[in-house]
C-alpha positions as CSV (number, residue, x, y, z in Angstrom):
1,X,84.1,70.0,-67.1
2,X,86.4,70.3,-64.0
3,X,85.9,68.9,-61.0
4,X,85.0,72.1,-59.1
5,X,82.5,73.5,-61.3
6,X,80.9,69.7,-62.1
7,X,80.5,70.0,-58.0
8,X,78.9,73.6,-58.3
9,X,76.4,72.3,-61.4
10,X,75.4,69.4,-59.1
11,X,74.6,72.0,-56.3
12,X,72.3,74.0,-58.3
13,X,70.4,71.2,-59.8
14,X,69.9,69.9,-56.7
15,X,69.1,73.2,-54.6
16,X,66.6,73.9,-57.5
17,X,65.1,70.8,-56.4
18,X,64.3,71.6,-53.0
19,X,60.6,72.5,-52.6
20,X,59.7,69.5,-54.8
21,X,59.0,66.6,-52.4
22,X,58.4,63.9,-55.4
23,X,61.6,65.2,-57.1
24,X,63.6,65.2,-54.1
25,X,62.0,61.6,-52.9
26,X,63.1,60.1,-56.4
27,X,66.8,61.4,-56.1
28,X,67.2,60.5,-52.7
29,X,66.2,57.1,-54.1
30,X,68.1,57.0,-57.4
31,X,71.6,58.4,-54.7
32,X,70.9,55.0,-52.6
33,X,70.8,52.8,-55.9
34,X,73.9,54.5,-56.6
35,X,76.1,54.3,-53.9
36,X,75.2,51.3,-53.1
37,X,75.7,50.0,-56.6
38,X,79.7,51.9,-55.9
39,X,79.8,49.5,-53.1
40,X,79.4,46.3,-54.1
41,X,81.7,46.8,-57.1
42,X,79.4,45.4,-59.7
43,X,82.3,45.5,-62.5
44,X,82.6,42.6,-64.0
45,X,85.8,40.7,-64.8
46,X,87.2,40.5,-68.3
47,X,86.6,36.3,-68.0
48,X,82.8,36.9,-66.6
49,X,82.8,39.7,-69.8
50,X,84.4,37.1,-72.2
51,X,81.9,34.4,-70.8
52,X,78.7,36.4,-71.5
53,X,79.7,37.6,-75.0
54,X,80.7,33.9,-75.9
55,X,77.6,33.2,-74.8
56,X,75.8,35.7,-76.9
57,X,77.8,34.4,-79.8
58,X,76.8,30.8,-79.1
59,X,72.9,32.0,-78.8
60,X,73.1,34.0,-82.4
61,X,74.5,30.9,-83.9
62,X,72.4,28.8,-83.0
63,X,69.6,30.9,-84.0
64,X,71.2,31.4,-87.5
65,X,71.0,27.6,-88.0
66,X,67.6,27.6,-86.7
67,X,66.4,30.2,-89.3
68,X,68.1,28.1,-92.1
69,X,66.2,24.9,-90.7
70,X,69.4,23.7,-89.8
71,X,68.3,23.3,-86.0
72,X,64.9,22.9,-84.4
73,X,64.0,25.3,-82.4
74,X,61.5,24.4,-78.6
75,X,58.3,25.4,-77.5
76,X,58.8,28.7,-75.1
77,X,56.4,26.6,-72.5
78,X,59.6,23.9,-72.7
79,X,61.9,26.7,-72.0
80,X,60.1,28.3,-69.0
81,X,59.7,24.7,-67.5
82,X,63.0,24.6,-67.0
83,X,63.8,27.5,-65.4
């Protein structure tokens, strides 16, 4: 969709909004989430990105090993102490 008429689609959705204070609350509220999510660039880095999927990977292995008895696994209560 081109620019132009993705702008026009927006309009209408929005204008057909208008006499529907809820609706119109919630998109006012979802267009502040937005922008402000636009302005404090919350891309992440390709290391950060390579960190948490390493991390991932390291969690499902040792969670493999646990599964084959390989590992012994902690009480939940242990793990929410430390946090």
């Amino acid at each position: 969709m081109e620019t132009m008429q993705l702008q026009q689609s927006v309009l209408r959705d929005v204008a057909s909004l208008l006499d529907n204070t809820e609706a119109m609350k919630e998109l006012h509220e979802f267009l502040r989430r937005l922008k402000n999510k636009k302005e404090t660039g919350t891309t992440m880095s390709a290391d950060d990105k390579k960190e948490v999927l390493d991390d991932i990977k390291e969690g499902l292995r040792e969670l493999k090993l646990m599964k084959q008895g390989k590992l012994k696994s902690r009480p939940i209560e242990e793990l929410l102490n430390e946090i």
